[in-house]
VMD Tcl script that draws the C-alpha trace (Angstrom):
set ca {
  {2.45 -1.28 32.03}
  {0.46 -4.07 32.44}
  {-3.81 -3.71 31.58}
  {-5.34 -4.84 34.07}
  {-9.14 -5.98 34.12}
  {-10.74 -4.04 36.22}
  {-13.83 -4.84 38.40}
  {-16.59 -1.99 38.71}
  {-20.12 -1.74 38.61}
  {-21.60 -1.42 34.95}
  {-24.40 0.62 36.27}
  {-28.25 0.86 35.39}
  {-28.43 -0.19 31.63}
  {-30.89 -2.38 29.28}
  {-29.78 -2.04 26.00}
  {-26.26 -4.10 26.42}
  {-26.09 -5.87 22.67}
  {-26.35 -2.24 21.04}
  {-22.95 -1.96 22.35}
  {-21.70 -4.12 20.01}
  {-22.33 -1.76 16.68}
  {-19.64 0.62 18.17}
  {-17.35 -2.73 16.84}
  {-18.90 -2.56 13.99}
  {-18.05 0.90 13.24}
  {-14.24 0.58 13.61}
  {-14.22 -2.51 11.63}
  {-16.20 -0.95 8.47}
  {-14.04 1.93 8.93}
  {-11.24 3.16 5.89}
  {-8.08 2.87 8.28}
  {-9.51 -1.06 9.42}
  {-9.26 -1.45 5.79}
  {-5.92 -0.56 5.23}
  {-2.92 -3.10 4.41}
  {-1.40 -3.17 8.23}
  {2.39 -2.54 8.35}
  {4.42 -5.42 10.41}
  {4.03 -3.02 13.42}
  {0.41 -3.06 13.60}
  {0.15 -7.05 13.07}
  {2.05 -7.21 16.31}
  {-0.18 -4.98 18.00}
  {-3.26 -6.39 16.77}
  {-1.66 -10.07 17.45}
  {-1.23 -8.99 21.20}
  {-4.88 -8.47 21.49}
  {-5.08 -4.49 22.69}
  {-3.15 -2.15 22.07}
  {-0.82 -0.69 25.12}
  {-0.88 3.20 25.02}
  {2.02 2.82 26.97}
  {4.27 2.06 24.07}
  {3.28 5.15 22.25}
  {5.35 8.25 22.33}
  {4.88 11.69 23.23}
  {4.01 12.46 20.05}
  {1.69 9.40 19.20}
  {-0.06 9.96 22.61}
  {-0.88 13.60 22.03}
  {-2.09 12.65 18.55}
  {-3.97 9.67 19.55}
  {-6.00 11.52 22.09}
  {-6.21 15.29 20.45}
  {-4.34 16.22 23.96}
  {-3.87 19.91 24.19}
  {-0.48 21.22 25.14}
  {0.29 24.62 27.01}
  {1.08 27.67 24.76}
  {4.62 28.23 27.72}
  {6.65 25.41 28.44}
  {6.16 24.81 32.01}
  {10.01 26.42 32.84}
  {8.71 29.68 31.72}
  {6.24 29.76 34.22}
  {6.39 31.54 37.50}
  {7.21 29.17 40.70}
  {8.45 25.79 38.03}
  {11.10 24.10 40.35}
  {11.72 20.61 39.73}
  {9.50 18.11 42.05}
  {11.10 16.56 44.88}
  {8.11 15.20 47.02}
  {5.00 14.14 44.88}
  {1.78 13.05 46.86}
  {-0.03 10.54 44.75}
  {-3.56 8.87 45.38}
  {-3.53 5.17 44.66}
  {-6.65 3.77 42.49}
  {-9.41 2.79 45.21}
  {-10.43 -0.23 43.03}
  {-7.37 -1.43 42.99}
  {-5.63 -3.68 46.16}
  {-3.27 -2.14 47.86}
  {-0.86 -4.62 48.04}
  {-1.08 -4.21 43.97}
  {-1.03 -0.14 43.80}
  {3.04 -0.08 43.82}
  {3.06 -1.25 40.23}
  {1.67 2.17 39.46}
  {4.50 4.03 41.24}
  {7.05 2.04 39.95}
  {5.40 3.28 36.77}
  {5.97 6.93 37.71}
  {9.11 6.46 39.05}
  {10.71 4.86 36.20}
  {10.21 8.44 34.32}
  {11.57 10.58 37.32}
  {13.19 8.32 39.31}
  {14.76 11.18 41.55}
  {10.80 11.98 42.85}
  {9.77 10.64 46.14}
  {6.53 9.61 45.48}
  {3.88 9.15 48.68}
  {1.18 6.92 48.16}
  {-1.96 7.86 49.85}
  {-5.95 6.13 49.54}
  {-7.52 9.90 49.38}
  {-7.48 13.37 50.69}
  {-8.28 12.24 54.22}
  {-5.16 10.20 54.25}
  {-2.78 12.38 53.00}
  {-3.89 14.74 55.79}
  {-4.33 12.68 58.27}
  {-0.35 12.23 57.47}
  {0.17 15.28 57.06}
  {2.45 15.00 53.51}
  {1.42 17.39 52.03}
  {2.56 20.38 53.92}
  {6.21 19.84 52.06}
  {4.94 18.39 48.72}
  {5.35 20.09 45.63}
  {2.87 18.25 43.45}
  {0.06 16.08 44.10}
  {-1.04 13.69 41.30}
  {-5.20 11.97 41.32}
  {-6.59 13.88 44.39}
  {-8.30 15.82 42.17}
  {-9.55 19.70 42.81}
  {-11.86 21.64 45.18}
  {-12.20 23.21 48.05}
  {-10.99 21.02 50.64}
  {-7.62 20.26 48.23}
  {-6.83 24.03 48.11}
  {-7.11 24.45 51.95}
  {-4.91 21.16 53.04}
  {-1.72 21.63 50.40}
  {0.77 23.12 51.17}
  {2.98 26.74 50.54}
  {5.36 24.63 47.98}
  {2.75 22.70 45.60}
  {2.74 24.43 42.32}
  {1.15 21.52 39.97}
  {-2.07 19.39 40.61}
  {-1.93 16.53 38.38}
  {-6.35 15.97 38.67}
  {-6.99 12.16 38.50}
  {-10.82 13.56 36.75}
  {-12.11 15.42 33.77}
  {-14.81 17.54 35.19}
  {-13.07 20.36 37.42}
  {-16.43 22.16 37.96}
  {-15.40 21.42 41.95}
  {-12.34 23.61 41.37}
  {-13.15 26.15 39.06}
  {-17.09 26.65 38.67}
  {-18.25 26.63 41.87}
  {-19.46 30.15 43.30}
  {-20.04 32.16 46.00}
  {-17.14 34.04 48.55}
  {-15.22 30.09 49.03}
  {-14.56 29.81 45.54}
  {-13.05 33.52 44.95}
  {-11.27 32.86 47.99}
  {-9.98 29.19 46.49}
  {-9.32 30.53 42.90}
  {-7.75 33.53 44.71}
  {-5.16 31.29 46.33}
  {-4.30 29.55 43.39}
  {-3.32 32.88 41.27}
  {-1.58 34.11 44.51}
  {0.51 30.74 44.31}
  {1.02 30.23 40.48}
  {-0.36 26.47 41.56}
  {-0.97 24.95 37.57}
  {-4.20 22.37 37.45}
  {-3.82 19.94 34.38}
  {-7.21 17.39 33.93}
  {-7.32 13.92 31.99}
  {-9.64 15.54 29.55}
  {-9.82 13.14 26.54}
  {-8.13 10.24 28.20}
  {-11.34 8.82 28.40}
  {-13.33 10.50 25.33}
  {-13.32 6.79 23.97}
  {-15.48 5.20 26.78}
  {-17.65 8.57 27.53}
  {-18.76 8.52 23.38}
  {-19.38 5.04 23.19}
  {-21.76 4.96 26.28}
  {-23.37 7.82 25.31}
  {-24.27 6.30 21.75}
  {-25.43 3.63 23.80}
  {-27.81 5.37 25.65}
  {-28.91 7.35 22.34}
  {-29.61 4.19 20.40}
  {-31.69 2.84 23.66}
  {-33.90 5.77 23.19}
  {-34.37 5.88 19.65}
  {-35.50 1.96 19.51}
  {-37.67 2.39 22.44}
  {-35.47 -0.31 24.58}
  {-36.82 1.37 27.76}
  {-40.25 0.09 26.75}
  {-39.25 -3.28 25.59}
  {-37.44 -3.80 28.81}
  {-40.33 -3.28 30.86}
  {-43.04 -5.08 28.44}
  {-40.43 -7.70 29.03}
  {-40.26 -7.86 32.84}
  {-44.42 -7.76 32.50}
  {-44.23 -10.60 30.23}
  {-46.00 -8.93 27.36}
  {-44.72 -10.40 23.45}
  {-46.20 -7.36 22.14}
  {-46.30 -9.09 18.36}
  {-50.07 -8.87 18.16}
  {-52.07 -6.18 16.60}
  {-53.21 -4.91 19.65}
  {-50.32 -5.55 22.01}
  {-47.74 -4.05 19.42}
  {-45.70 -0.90 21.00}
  {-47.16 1.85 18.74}
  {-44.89 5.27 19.96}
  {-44.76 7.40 16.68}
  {-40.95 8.56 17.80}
  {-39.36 4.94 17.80}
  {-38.01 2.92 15.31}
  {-36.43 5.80 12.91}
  {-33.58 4.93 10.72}
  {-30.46 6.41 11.40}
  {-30.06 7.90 7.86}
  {-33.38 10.03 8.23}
  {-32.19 11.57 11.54}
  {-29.85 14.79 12.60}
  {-27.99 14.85 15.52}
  {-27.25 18.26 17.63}
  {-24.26 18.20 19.57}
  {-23.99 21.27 21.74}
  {-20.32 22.19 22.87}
  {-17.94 20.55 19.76}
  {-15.52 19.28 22.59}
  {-13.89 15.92 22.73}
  {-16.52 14.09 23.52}
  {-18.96 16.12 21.65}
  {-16.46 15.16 18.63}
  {-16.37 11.54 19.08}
  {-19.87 11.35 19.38}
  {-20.69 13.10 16.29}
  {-17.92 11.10 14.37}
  {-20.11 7.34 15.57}
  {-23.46 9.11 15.43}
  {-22.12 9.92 11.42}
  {-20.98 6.61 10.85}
  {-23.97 5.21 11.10}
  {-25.75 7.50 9.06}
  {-26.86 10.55 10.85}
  {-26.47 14.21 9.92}
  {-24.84 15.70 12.59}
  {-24.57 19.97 12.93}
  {-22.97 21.83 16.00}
  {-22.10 24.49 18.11}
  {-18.95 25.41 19.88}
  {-17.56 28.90 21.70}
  {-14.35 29.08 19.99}
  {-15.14 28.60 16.06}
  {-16.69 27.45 13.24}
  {-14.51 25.16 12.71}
  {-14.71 20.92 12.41}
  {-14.23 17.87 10.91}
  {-15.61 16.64 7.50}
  {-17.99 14.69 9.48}
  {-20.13 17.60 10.81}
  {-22.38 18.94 8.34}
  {-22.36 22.52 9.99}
  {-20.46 24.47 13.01}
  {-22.50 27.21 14.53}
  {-21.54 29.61 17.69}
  {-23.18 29.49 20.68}
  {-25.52 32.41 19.79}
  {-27.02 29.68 17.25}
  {-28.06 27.27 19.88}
  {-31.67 27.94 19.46}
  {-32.14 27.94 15.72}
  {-30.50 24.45 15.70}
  {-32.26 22.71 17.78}
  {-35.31 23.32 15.57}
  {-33.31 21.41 12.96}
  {-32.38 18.04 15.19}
  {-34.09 14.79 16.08}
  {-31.37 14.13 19.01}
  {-29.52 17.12 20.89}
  {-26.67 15.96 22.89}
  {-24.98 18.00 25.77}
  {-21.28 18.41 25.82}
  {-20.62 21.78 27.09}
  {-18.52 22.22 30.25}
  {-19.77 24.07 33.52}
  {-18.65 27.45 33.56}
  {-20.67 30.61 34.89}
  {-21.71 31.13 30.96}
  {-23.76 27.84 30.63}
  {-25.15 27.47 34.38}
  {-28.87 26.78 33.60}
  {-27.77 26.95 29.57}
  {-30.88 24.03 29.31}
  {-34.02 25.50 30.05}
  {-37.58 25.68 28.68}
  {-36.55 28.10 26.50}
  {-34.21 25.72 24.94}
  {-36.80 22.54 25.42}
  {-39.68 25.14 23.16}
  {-36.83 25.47 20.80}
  {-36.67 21.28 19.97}
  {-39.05 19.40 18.28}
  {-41.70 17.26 19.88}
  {-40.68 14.09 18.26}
  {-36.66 14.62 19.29}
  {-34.38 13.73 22.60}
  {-32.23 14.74 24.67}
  {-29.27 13.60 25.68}
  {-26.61 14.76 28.16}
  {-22.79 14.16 29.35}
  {-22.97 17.15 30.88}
  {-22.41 18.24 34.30}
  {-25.36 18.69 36.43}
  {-25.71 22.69 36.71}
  {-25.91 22.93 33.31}
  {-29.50 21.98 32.99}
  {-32.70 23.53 34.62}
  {-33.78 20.11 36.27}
  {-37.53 21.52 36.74}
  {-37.95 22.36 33.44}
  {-36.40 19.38 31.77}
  {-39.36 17.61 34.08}
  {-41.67 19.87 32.66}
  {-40.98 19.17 29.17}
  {-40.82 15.63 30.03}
  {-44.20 15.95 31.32}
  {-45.65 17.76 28.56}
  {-44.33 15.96 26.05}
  {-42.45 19.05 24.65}
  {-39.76 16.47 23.88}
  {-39.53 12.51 23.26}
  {-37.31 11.64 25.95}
  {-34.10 12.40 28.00}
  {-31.06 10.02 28.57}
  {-27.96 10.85 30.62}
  {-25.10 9.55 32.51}
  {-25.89 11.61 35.94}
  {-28.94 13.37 37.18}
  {-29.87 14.24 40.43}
  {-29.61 11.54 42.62}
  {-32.42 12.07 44.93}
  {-35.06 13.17 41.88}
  {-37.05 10.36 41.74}
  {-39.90 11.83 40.30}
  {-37.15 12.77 37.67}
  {-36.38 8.73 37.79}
  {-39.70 7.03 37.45}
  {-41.05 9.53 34.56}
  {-41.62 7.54 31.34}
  {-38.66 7.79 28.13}
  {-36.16 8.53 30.97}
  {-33.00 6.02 30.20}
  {-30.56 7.14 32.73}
  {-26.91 5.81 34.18}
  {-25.20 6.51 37.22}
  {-22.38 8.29 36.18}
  {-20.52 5.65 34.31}
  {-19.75 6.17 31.41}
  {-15.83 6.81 31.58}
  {-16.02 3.26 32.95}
  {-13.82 1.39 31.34}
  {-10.69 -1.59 31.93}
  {-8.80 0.51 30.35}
  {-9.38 3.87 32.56}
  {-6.65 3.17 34.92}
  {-4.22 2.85 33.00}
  {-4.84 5.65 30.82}
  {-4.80 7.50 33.47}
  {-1.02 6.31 34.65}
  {-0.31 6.92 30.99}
  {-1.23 10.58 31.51}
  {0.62 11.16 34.52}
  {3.52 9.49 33.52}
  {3.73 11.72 30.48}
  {2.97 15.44 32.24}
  {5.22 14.40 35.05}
  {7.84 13.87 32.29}
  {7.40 17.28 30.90}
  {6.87 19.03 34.34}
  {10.27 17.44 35.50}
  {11.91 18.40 31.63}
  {9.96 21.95 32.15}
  {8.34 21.44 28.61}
  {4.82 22.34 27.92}
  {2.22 20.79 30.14}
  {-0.90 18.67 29.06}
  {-4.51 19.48 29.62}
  {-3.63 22.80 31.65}
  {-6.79 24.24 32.82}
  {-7.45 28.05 32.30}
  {-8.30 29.48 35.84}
  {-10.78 32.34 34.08}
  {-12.16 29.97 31.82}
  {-12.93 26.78 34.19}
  {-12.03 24.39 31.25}
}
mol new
graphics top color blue
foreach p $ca { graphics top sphere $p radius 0.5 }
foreach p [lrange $ca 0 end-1] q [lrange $ca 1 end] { graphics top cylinder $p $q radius 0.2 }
display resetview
């Protein structure tokens, strides 16, 4: 398949050339250093290289996919898929979409495939009343109510499924109720895009720590700020990387990549996770989630990585804001009902913490918006030319095993959320 440049909107964001030491960081890594074999040179001669071409096997291990403990046969309700409804990329021209189901088709070429521009349309047509799959409509509410009796696998075209499995209240017993009832199977693209999400997130970390936010506006104000008096004096910017230790809370994907950049270029980095202690040489220390508050005494950056599940609703409070030091930030990937938005302000305010940067906030906060050390982006950061296609790459391969009844990719635990 064919990558495609993709046009989107880059979002809110005024520290651009910092992007460029994520380059660096491959480049001075050991494997960039390593005599390439002739398979490589082609790949690197081509420019990118096309996940397409990888196998099963190199996809899984290029992207730390997690596969199902039960092939997909074993499970109750697996027929093979006759009638799969599939929404089309919005950014994409119509006209252009049918590369991507000639994509699909190519790997089960006995499917009918339906191409539809959202949820609305495929109701308003009314196919999915006979489907047995639908692939990129995502999860929630309104998905569970308009399939119909004989889906048994959604294919989510998103990594979050907090609209599927972490709401609350009577609607979402009665959604999550329906699932169980129909053995329906959710799968996410979790980690397709852990690459993009990491790398925007350093980003918006690095802004912080050199005080970017404050150059930027000195700069629209016109002030050099060389001189002795007009020099930015903020004790909390300008720290080296090597002097600093980075939290991550929530040892995920993302919370992995992250840590493995944030190490490169010097940092300590500890964390927490629910499952284990375990990690990568790169993390320092792995705590449990009871250790949350102890370590954020220890770190000059915490960033946010744990999923939305009843257990971490509200997991960021004052409580945890007391815990960090006065001189360290905050960062988040997280989904919104994670945090306890008034008390982040509050901190903010009171300068319990240096700053806050994130990749979604609430949208109609602007006191939240205009407070001072705020760097934030409107939920961007899996932005990418390469997202599209990663995502057909995903499909492509869990429709393979779904149609071979091998073991699934990414398949979400219904009493976990995740």
């Amino acid at each position: 398949m064919k990558t495609r440049n993709l046009s989107f909107n880059k979002g809110i964001f005024i520290a651009l050339p910092i992007i460029s030491l994520v380059g660096i960081l491959y480049s001075c890594s050991p494997e960039s250093q390593e005599v390439s074999t002739p398979d490589v040179e082609e790949r690197i001669s081509s420019g990118v290289e096309d996940y397409a071409d990888l196998t099963p096997k190199e996809l899984v291990d290029k992207f730390g996919l997690r596969e199902s403990e039960l092939p997909v046969r074993d499970m109750a309700g697996w027929t093979p898929l006759q009638k799969v409804v599939v929404e089309m990329p919005g950014n994409e021209p119509w006209e252009a979409r049918f590369e991507r189901l000639e994509f699909l088709q190519a790997i089960a070429p006995e499917v009918q495939f339906i191409p539809v521009k959202n949820l609305a349309d495929a109701i308003e047509k009314g196919v999915l009343e006979d489907a047995q799959a639908t692939i990129g409509l995502g999860c929630g509410p309104a998905t569970i109510d308009a399939i119909g009796p004989e889906v048994r696998w959604i294919q989510s075209g998103s990594v979050g499924l907090d609209r599927c499995f972490n709401t609350v209240g009577e609607d979402a017993e009665r959604m999550q109720s329906i699932m169980e009832e129909r053995n329906v199977l959710v799968s996410s693209i979790r980690d397709m895009t852990k690459d993009a999400i990491a790398q925007h997130s350093l980003t918006i970390m690095i802004s912080l720590l050199g005080g970017m936010d404050i150059h930027a506006e000195r700069q629209r104000n016109h002030i050099w700020g060389r001189t002795r008096t007009d020099v930015v004096r903020d004790k909390h910017l300008d720290v080296e990387f090597q002097d600093l230790t980075l939290f991550v809370v929530g040892l995920g994907s993302i919370g992995t990549e992250v840590a493995r950049l944030a190490n490169a270029l010097g940092m300590r980095v500890i964390a927490t996770r629910n499952s284990s202690r375990s990690g990568p040489d790169f993390v320092d220390y792995v705590g449990l989630s009871d250790e949350m508050y102890e370590l954020a005494t220890k770190a000059d950056i915490v960033f946010a990585a744990v999923p939305p599940t009843a257990a971490t609703r509200g997991l960021f409070d004052m409580k945890f804001f007391d815990a960090m030091k006065e001189s360290a930030y905050f960062l988040s990937i997280a989904r919104l009902g994670v945090i306890n938005w008034e008390d982040l302000k509050k901190a903010l305010k009171a300068e319990k913490i240096a700053g806050f940067g994130t990749d979604d906030l609430p949208q109609d906060d602007f006191e939240l918006w205009d407070l001072p050390r705020v760097i934030m982006t409107p939920h961007v950061s899996d932005y990418s030319p390469r997202y599209r296609d990663n995502q057909y790459v995903f499909y492509r391969e869990n429709l393979r095993r779904y149609m071979a009844g091998e073991p699934l990719l990414n398949l979400i635990d219904i009493s976990r959320g995740y």
